[in-house]
C-alpha positions as CSV (number, residue, x, y, z in Angstrom):
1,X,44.0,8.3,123.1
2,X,44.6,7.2,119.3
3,X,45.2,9.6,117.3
4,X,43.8,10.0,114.1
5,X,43.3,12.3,111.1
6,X,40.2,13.9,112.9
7,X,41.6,14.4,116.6
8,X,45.4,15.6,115.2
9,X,45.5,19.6,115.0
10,X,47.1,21.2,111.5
11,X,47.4,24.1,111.0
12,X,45.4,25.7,107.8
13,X,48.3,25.8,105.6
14,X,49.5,22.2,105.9
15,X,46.2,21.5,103.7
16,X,47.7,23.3,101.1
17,X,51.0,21.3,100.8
18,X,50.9,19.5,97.3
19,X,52.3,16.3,97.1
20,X,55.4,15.3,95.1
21,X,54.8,12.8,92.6
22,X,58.5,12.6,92.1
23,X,59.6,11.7,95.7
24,X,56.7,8.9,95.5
25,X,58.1,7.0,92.6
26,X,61.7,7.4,93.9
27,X,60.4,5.8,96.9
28,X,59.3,3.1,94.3
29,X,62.0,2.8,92.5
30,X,64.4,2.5,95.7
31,X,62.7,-0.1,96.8
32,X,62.2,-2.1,93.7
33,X,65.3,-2.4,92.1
34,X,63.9,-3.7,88.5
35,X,62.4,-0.6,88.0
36,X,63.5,1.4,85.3
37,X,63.1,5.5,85.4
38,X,62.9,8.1,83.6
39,X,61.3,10.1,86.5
40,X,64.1,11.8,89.2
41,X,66.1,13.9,87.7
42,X,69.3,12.4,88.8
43,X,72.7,13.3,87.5
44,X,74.9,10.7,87.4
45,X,77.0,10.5,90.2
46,X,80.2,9.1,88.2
47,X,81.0,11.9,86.9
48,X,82.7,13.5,89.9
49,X,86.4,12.9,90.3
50,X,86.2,10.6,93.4
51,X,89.9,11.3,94.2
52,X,89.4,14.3,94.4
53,X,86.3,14.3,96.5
54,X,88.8,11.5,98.9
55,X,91.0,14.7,99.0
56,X,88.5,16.9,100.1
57,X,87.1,15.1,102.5
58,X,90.4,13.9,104.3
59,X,91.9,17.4,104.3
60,X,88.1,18.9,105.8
61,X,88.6,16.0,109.0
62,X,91.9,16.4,109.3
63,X,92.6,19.7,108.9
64,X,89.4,21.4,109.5
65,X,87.2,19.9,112.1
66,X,87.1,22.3,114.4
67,X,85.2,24.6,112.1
68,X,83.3,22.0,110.4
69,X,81.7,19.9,113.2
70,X,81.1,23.7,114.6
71,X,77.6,25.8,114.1
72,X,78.4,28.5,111.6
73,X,76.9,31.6,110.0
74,X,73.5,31.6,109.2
75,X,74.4,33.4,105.4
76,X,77.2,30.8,104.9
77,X,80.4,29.7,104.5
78,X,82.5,32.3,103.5
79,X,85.4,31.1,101.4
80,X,82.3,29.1,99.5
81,X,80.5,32.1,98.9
82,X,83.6,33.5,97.6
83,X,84.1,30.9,95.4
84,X,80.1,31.3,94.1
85,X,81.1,35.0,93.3
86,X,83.9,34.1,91.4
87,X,82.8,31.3,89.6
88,X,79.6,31.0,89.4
89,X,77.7,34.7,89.7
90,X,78.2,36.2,86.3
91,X,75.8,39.1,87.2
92,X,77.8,42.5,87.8
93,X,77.6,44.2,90.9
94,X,77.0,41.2,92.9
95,X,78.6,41.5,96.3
96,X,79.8,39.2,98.7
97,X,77.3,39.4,101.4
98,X,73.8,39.5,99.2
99,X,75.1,35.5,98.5
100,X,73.1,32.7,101.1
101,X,73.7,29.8,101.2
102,X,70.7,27.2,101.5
103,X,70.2,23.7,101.9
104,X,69.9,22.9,98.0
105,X,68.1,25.6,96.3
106,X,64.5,24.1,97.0
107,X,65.2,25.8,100.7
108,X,65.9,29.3,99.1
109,X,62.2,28.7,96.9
110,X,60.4,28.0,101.0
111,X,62.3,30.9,102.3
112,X,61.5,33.1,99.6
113,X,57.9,31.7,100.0
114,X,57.7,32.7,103.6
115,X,59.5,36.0,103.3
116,X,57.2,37.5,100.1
117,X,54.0,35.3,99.9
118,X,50.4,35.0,101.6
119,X,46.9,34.3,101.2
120,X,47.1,38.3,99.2
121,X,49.8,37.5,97.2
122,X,49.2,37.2,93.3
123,X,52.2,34.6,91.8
124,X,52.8,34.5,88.7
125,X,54.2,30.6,87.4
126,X,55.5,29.3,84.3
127,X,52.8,26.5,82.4
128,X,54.1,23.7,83.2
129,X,56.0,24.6,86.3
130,X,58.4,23.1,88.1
131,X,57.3,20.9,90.9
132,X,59.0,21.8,93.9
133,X,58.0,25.6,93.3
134,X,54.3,25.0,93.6
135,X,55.7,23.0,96.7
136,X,57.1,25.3,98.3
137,X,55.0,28.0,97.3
138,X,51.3,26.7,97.9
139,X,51.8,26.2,102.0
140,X,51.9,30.1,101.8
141,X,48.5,30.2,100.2
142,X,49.6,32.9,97.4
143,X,47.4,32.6,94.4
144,X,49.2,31.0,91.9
145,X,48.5,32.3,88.1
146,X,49.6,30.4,84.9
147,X,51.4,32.6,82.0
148,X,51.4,30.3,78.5
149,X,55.1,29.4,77.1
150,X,56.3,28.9,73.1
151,X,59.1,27.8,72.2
152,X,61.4,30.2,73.3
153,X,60.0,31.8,76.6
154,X,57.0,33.2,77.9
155,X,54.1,34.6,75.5
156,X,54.9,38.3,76.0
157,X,51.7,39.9,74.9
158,X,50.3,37.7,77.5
159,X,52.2,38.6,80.0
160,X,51.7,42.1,79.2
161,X,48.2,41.7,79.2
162,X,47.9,39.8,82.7
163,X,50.2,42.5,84.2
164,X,47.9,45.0,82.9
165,X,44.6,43.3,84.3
166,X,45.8,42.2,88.0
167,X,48.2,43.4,90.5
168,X,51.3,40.5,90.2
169,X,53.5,40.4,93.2
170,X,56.1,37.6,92.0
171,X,57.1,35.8,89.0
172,X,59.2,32.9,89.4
173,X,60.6,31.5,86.3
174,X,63.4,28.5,85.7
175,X,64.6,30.3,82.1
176,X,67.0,27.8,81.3
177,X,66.4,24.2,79.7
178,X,63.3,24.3,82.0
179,X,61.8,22.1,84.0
180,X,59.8,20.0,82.7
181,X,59.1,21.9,79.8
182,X,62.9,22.2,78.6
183,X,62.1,25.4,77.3
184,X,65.4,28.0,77.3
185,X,63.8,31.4,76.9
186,X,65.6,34.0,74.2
187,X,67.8,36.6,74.7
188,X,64.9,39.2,73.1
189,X,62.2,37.5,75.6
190,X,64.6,37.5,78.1
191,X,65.1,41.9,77.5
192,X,61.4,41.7,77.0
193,X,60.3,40.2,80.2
194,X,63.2,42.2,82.2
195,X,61.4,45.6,80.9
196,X,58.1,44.8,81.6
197,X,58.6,43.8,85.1
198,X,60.6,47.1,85.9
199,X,57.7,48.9,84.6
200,X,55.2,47.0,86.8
201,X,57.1,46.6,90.1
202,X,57.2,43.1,90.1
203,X,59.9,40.5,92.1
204,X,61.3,38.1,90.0
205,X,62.5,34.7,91.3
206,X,64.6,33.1,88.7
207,X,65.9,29.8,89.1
208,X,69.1,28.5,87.5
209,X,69.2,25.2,88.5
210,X,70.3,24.5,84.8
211,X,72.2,27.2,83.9
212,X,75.6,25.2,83.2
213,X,74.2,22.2,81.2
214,X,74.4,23.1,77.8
215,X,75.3,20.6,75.8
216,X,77.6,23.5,74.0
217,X,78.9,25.4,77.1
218,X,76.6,28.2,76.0
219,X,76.2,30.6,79.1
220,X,72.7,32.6,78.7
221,X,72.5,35.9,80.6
222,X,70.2,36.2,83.4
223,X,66.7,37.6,83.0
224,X,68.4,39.7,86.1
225,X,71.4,41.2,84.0
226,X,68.7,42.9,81.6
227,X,66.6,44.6,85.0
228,X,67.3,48.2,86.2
229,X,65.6,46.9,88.8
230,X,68.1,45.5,90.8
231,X,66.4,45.3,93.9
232,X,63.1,43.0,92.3
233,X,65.4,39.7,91.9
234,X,66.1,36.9,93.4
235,X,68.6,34.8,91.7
236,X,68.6,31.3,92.7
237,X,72.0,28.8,91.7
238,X,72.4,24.9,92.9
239,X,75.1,22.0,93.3
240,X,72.6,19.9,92.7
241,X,73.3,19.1,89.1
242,X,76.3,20.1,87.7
243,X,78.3,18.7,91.3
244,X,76.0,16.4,93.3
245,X,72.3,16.5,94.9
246,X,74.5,14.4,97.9
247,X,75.6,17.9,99.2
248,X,71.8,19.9,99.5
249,X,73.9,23.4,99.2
250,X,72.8,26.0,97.0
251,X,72.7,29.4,96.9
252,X,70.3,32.8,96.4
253,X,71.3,36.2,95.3
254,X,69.0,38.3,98.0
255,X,69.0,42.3,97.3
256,X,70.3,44.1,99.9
257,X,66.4,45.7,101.4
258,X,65.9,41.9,102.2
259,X,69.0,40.3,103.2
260,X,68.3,40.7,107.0
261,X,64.8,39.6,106.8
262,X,66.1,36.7,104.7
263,X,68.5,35.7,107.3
264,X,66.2,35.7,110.2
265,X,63.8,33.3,108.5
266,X,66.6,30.9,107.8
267,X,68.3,31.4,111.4
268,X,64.5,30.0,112.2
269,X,64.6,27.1,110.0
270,X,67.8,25.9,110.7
271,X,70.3,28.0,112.3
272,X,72.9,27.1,109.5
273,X,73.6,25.5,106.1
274,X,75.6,22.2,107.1
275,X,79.2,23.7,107.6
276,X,80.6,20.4,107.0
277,X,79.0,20.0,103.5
278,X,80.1,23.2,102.6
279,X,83.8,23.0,103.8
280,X,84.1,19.4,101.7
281,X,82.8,21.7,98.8
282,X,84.7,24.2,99.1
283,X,87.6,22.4,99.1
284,X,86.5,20.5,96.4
285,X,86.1,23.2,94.3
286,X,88.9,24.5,95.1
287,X,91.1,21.6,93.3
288,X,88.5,20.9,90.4
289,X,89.2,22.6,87.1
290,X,85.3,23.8,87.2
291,X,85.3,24.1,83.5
292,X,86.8,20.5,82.6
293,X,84.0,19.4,84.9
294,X,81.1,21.5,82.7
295,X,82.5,20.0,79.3
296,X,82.8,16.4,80.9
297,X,78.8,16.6,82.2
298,X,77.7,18.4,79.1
299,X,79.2,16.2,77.0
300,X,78.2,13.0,78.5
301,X,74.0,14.3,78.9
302,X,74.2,15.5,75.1
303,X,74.9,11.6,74.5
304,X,72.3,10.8,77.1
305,X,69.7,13.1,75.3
306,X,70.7,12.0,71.8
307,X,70.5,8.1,73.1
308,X,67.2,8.8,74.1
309,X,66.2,11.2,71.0
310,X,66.9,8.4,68.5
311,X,65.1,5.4,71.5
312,X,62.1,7.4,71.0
313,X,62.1,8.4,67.5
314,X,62.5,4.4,66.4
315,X,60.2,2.6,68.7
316,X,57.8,5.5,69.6
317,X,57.4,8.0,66.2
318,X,54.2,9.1,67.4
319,X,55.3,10.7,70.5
320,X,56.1,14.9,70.0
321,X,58.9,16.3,72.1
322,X,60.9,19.9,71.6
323,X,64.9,18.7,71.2
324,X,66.7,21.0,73.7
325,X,70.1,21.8,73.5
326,X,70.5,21.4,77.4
327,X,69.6,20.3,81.0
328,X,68.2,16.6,81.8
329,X,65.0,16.4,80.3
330,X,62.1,15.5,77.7
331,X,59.0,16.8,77.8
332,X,57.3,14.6,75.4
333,X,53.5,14.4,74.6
334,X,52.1,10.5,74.1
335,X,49.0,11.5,71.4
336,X,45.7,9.4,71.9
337,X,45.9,8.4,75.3
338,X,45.2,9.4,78.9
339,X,47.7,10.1,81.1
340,X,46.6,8.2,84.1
341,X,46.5,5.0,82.2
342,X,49.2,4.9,80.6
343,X,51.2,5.8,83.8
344,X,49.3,3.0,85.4
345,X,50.0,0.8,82.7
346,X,53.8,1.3,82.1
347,X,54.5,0.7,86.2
348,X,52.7,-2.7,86.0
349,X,55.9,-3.2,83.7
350,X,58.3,-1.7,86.4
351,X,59.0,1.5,83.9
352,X,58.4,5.0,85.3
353,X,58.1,8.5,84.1
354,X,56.7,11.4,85.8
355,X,53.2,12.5,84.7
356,X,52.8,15.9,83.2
357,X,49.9,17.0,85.3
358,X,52.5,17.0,88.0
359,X,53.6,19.9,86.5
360,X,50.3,22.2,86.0
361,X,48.1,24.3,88.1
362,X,45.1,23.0,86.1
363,X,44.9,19.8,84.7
364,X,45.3,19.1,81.2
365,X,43.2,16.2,78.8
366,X,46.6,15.6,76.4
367,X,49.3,13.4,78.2
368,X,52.4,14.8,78.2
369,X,55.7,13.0,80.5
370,X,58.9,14.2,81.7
371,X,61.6,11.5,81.1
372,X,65.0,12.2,82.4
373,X,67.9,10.9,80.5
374,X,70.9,11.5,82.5
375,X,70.8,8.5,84.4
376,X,70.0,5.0,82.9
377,X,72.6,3.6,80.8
378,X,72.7,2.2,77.3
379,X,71.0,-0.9,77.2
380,X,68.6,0.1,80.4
381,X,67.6,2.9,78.5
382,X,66.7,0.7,75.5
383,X,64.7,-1.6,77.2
384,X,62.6,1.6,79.1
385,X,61.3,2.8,76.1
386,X,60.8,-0.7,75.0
387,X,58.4,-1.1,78.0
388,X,56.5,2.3,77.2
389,X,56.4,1.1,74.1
390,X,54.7,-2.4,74.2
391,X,52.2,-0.3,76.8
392,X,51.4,2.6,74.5
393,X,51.0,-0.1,71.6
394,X,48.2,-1.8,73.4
395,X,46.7,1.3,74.6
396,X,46.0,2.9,71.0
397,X,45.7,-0.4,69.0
C-alpha cells in the first residue's frame, strides 16, 4: 500500500510542531553556494585554536577510548560538569550534580517541554521569541502567552498585570543580547522580574545561550541570582557559540525536586550525551585559557556588528535597528514594506535573512529581519546589504 499523508498515523501533537524557517534557508544556502546570509546564526568557526582542538582530539583516541566510545551517564560527563561549575556557573550554591548535560541546549528547552508542559499549561514567552523555544515547546500543546519588551527587558507592569489575571506556569526568557530581538534586560528588571515570580510561584526557564558575548566582557547576573526561589529555575548554558555548534553539548541547571524526573526523560531520549564529544571538550577546555578565548570572539563580533552597523547605516538609512552591545544579531525593521516580499525578493538575488514573523506568536504587519553578522566577511558582507539594498530600492520607489 502507498502511503500517504491521509493513510500515515500522527499522533496529535506532531500537528503542533512549528517549522523552522532557519533550518530551511540553511538548507538553501548549503546547497547554493552564492548565497549570501545573514540568517543562521553561525559563529565563525576560525576562531578556535585548531591545534589545540588536534590536541584534544589525539589525546581523547589515544588515551581515552575506552571511556569515550563507551555509553556513559545519563547526567554527563563528570570532569565536564566540573569544569561548567567552575567556569562557567557563576550562580552560588550550585552543586555538582543539579548540572546535565544535553545535546546542545535546544535538547534541555524539549526536555524541559516534556517534563513541565501540556495542553493545561499557561507559558509565558518573550515578543519576539526565540525560535527553537516555540519549537520545542508547541509539540507539548502548552498555551503560549506573549509579554511586550522595551528596551531593556520585559514591560514590568505588564507582566504584573498578566500574572495577576491568569494562572502562569513557566516563563522562559533568553535575558541576554536576545534572540532575535537583541534585547539585554537591566539589572533593576532583572530584581524586578526575580520578585514577581517568587511571589507568584512561577518556573522560570532562562536561557544563556549569549551570556559570554559581550563585546566588553561584561558578565550580567542571572535573573536566577536575584530569586529566593531557588527551586522555580532552570538555568540553561551552551557551547554552541562562544566554542562551536560542531559539538551539540550544553548544559541545564535542574533544581534538585526535579533532577530525577529530568534524568529519566533524557535516559528515554537518548540514553547519553555523546561521551566522545564531551571528552574532546573537556580536554579542550582544559588547555584553552577560557578568557583569552572570550576577548578573542568578543572582539572579533564587535567588528562584525560595527561592519554591519555602518553597511546598513550608508546604503540602507531608512532601516531602524537597537545597536547592542553583544551576541550575533540585528533585529532591524525595513519601513514601508511587507515582509513576505521583500524576503521573496532579496532570495531571487541569492541574499537571505530570516523573517521576523519567525519569531512571533501572532503575526505582525511591520517587517522586521534578524541579520546575523558573525559570519560573512568583509567584502561578502558589503555586497549582502548591497543586494537588500537594490531590492528594498525597487520595493518603495
Amino acid at each position: 500500500m502507498e502511503s500517504t499523508v491521509s493513510n500515515i498515523f500522527l499522533a496529535n501533537r506532531s500537528k503542533n510542531i512549528r517549522s523552522s524557517a532557519i533550518r530551511e534557508i540553511l538548507k538553501i544556502t548549503v546547497k547554493d553556494s552564492n548565497f549570501l546570509s545573514f540568517a543562521g546564526g553561525l559563529p565563525n568557526p576560525n576562531l578556535l585554536n585548531k591545534e589545540l582542538l588536534n590536541q584534544s582530539m589525539e589525546e581523547t583516541i589515544l588515551f581515552s577510548s575506552e571511556v569515550a566510545l563507551q555509553y556513559g551517564d545519563s547526567s554527563g560527563y563528570t570532569d565536564l560538569k566540573k569544569i561548567i561549575l567552575e567556569k562557567f556557573v557563576l550562580d552560588e550554591g550550585v552543586k555538582l550534580d543539579s548540572i546535565m548535560i544535553t545535546h546542545g541546549s535546544q535538547q534541555g528547552l524539549d526536555i524541559l517541554g516534556k517534563l513541565l508542559m501540556d495542553e493545561n499549561t499557561n507559558v509565558l514567552v518573550e515578543d519576539p521569541v526565540y525560535l527553537g523555544a516555540l519549537q520545542a515547546f508547541s509539540p507539548y500543546g502548552p498555551n503560549l502567552i506573549s509579554l511586550p519588551m522595551e528596551f531593556d527587558g520585559p514591560n514590568v507592569s505588564e507582566l504584573k498585570k498578566i500574572l495577576s489575571e491568569k494562572k502562569i506556569h513557566c516563563f522562559y526568557t533568553n535575558p541576554n543580547y536576545q534572540n532575535p530581538s537583541t534585547i539585554t534586560w537591566s539589572l533593576e528588571k532583572r530584581r524586578a522580574v526575580a520578585n514577581l515570580l517568587d511571589e507568584f510561584g512561577v518556573i522560570l526557564i532562562e536561557d544563556e545561550a549569549y551570556k559570554y558575548l559581550d563585546f566588553s566582557g561584561i558578565i550580567y547576573p542571572s535573573i536566577f541570582s536575584y530569586r529566593k526561589e531557588k527551586d522555580l529555575t532552570f538555568v540553561l548554558g551552551s557551547f554552541s557559540k562562544i566554542i562551536s555548534p560542531g559539538f551539540r553539548i550544553g548544559w541545564v541547571i535542574v533544581p534538585e525536586v526535579y533532577k530525577d524526573s529530568f534524568n529519566r526523560i533524557k535516559q528515554g531520549i537518548d540514553l547519553n550525551t555523546n561521551q566522545f564529544s564531551q571528552i574532546i571538550l573537556t580536554k579542550l577546555l582544559s588547555l584553552m585559557d577560557i578568557n583569552e578565548h572570550f576577548s578573542k570572539i568578543q572582539t572579533h563580533y564587535r567588528n562584525q556588528k560595527n561592519q554591519l552597523v555602518e553597511l546598513l547605516n550608508h546604503y540602507l538609512p531608512e532601516v531602524k535597528f537597537q545597536d547592542p552591545q553583544g551576541g550575533m544579531f540585528l533585529w532591524v525593521e525595513y519601513p514601508d514594506v511587507r515582509e513576505n516580499e521583500l524576503m521573496e525578493r532579496i532570495m531571487e538575488k541569492k541574499v537571505v535573512m530570516v523573517p521576523g514573523n519567525e519569531f512571533r506568536l501572532k503575526e505582525s504587519d511591520s517587517a522586521f529581519f534578524r541579520m546575523n553578522f558573525s559570519f560573512l566577511q568583509g567584502s561578502d558582507m558589503e555586497e549582502g546589504v548591497k543586494r537588500i539594498h537594490s531590492v528594498y530600492r525597487d520595493i518603495i520607489t
